[in-house]
C-alpha positions in Angstrom: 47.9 7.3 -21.6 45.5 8.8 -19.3 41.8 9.6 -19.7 41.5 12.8 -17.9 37.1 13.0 -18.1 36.8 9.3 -17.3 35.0 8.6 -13.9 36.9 6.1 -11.8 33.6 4.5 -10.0 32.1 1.3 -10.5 28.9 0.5 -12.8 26.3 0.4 -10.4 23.4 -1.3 -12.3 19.8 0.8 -11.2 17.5 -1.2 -8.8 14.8 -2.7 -11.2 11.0 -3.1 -10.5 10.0 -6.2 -8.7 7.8 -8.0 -11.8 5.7 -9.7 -8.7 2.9 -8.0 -7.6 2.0 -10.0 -4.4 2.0 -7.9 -1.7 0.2 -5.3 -3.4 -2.8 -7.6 -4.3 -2.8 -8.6 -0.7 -2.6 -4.9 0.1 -5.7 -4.2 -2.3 -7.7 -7.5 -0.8 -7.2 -6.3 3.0 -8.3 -2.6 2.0 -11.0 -4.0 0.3 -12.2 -6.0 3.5 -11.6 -2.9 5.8 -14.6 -1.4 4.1 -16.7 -4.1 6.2 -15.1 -5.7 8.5 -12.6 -4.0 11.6 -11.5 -1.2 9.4 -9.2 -0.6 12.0 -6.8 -3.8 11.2 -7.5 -4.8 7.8 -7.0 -1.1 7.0 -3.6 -0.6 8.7 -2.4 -3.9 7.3 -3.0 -3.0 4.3 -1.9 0.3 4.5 1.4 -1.7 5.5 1.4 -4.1 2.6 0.9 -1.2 0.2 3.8 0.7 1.5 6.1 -1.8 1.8 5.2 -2.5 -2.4 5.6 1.0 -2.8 9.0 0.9 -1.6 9.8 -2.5 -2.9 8.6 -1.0 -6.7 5.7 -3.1 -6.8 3.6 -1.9 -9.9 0.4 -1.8 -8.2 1.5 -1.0 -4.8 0.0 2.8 -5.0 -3.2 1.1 -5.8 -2.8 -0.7 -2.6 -1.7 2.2 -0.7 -4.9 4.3 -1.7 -7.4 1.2 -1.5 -6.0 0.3 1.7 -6.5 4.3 3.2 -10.2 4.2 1.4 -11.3 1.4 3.1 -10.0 2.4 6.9 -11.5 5.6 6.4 -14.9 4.5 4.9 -15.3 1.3 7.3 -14.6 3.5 10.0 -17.3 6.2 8.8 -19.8 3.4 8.0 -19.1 1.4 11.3 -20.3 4.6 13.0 -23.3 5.4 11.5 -24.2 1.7 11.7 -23.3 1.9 15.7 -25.7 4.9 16.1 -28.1 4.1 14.1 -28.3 0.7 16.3 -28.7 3.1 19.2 -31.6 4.7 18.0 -29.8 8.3 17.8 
């Protein structure tokens, strides 16, 4: 007896979200210490943390991704007002 509507692949079981969060806290933590201190590699690191968790299916790795952005773009505003307002201009 044939089934003539039955597919003939394999179950493929969906990928499931990773229930660890760790690279997305250290994501968050890295973005959070770009806002003070060399924006320019705590932020990128970070910004690489939180994608990677992103892509991993991390729960908070958006979070990371957008604290991680926030902070490189904020450090690197406030470093520059800092810097010229040491330089008296």
């Amino acid at each position: 007896m044939s089934y003539p509507n039955y597919p003939n692949q394999p179950y493929q079981p969906q990928p499931q979200p990773n229930p660890s969060n760790t690279l997305s806290i250290v994501g968050i933590v890295l973005g959070c210490v770009a806002f003070l201190f060399c924006p320019p590699l705590f932020g990128i690191a970070g910004i690489i943390c939180g994608a990677i968790a992103t892509s991993k299916g991390e729960r908070l790795g958006k979070t990371a991704l957008g604290v991680s952005i926030a902070g490189l773009v904020v450090g690197m505003i406030l470093g520059f007002v800092v810097f010229q307002g040491m330089q008296g201009i």
